[in-house]
C-alpha positions in Angstrom: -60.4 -66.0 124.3 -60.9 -62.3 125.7 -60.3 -62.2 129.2 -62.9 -60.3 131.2 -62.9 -58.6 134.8 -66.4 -57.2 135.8 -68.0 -57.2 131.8 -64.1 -55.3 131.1 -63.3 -56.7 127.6 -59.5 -56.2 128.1 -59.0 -56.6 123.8 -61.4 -54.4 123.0 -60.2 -51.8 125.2 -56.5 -52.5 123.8 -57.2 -52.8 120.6 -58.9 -49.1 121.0 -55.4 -48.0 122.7 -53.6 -49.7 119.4 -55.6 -47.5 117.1 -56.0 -44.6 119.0 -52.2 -44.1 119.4 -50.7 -45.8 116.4 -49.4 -42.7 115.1 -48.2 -40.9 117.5 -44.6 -39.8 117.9 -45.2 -40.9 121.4 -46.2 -44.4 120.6 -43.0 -47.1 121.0 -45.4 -50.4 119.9 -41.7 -52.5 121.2 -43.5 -55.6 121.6 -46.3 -57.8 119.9 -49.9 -57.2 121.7 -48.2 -54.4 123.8 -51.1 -52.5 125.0 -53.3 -55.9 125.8 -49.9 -56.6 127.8 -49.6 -53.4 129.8 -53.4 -53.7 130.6 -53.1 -57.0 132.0 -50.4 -55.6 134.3 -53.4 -52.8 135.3 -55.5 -55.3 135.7 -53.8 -57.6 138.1 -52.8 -54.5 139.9 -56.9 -53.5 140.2 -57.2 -57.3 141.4 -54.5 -57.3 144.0 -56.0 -53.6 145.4 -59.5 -53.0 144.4 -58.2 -50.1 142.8 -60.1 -49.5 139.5 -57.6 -48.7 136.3 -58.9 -45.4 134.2 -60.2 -47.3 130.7 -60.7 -43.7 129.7 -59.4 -43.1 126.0 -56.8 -40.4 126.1 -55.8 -39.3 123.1 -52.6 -37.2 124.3 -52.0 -40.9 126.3 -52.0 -41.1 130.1 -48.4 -39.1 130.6 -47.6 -42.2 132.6 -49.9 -42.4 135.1 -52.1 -45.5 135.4 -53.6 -45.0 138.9 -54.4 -42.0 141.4 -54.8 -43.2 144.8 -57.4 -41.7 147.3 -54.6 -39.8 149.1 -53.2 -38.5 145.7 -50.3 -40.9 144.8 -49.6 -41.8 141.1 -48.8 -45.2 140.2 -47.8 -46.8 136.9 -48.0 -50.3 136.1 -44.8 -51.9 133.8 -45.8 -54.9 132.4 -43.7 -57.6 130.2 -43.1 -61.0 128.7 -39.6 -60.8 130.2 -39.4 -58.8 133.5 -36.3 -58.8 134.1 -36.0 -55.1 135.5 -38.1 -52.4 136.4 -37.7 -49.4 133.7 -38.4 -45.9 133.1 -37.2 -43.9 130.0 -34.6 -41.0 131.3 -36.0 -37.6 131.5 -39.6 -38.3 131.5 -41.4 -37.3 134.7 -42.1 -39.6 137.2 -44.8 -41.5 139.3 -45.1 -42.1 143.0 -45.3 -45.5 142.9 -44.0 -47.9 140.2 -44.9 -52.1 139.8 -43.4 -54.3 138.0 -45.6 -56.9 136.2 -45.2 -60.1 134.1 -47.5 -61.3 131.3 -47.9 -65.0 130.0 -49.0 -65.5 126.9 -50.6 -68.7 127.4 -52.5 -67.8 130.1 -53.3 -64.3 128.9 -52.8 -62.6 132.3 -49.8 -60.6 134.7 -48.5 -61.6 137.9 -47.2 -58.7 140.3 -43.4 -59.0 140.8 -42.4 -56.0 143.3 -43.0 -52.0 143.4 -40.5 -49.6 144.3 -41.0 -45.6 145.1 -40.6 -43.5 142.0 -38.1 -41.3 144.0 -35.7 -44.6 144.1 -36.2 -44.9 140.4 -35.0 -41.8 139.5 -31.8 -42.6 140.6 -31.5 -46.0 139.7 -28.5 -46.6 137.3 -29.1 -46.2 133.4 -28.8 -48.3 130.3 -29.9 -48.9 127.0 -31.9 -52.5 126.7 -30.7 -52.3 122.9 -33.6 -49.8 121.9 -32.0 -46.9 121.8 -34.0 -45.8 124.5 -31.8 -45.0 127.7 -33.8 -46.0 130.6 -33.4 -46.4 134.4 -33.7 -49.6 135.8 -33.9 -51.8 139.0 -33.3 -55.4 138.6 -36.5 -57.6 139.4 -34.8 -59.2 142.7 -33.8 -56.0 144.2 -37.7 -54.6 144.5 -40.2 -54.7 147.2 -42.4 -57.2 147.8 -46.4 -56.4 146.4 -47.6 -57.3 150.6 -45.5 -54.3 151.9 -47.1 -51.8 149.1 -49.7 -50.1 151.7 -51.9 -48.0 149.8 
């Protein structure tokens, strides 16, 4: 079943992701289905705010940044099976706005958990998930709720 939002084809458009970045350094495919994951995250985000993801391929990848609000904010969408924290790789740059997102498999679609400023994240405590990949992170039941995320 491919789930659709105004004629968007959310497998196509992930499955074009998968190929155009499947060999890039860049790329960190940690998950089954990851970019038909993260896009359901975009997705509920666009539902919740009207806000329209970017389905423009970029080659060079979107250097984090799924939205850019009318008043100039960045905001990127993280999206999992198992939200259990809000994370962002040490020493990459970072967004405005960050939301955390959870996907379901059998229902094929993300549910908004909380948001939290990007400035917060940055100096969040740090670990390694058991990736390799340090990261800092905000458990789940510490962010804010999605109906105080004025855009």
């Amino acid at each position: 079943m491919t789930k659709k939002f105004d004629d968007i084809d959310i497998d196509e458009i992930a499955n074009r992701r998968h190929q155009l970045h499947k060999n890039h350094a860049s790329s960190r495919p940690l998950s089954k289905d990851y970019e038909k994951v993260g896009l359901s995250g975009e997705v509920a985000f666009w539902h919740l705010t009207g806000v329209r993801p970017d389905f423009t391929d970029r080659p060079k990848g979107d250097k984090g940044i799924d939205f850019v609000l009318d008043d100039g904010r960045t905001v990127d969408v993280k999206t999992a099976r198992k939200a259990f924290n809000l994370i962002h790789e040490v020493g990459k740059p970072f967004a405005d706005i960050y939301v955390l997102a959870q996907y379901n498999d059998d229902t094929m679609k993300a549910t908004l958990i909380g948001w939290e400023y990007g400035k917060t994240l940055s100096k969040a405590p740090q670990k390694d998930f058991g990736y390799g990949i340090t990261n800092h992170y905000i458990n789940r039941n510490e962010l804010k709720d999605m109906k105080f995320l004025q855009l």
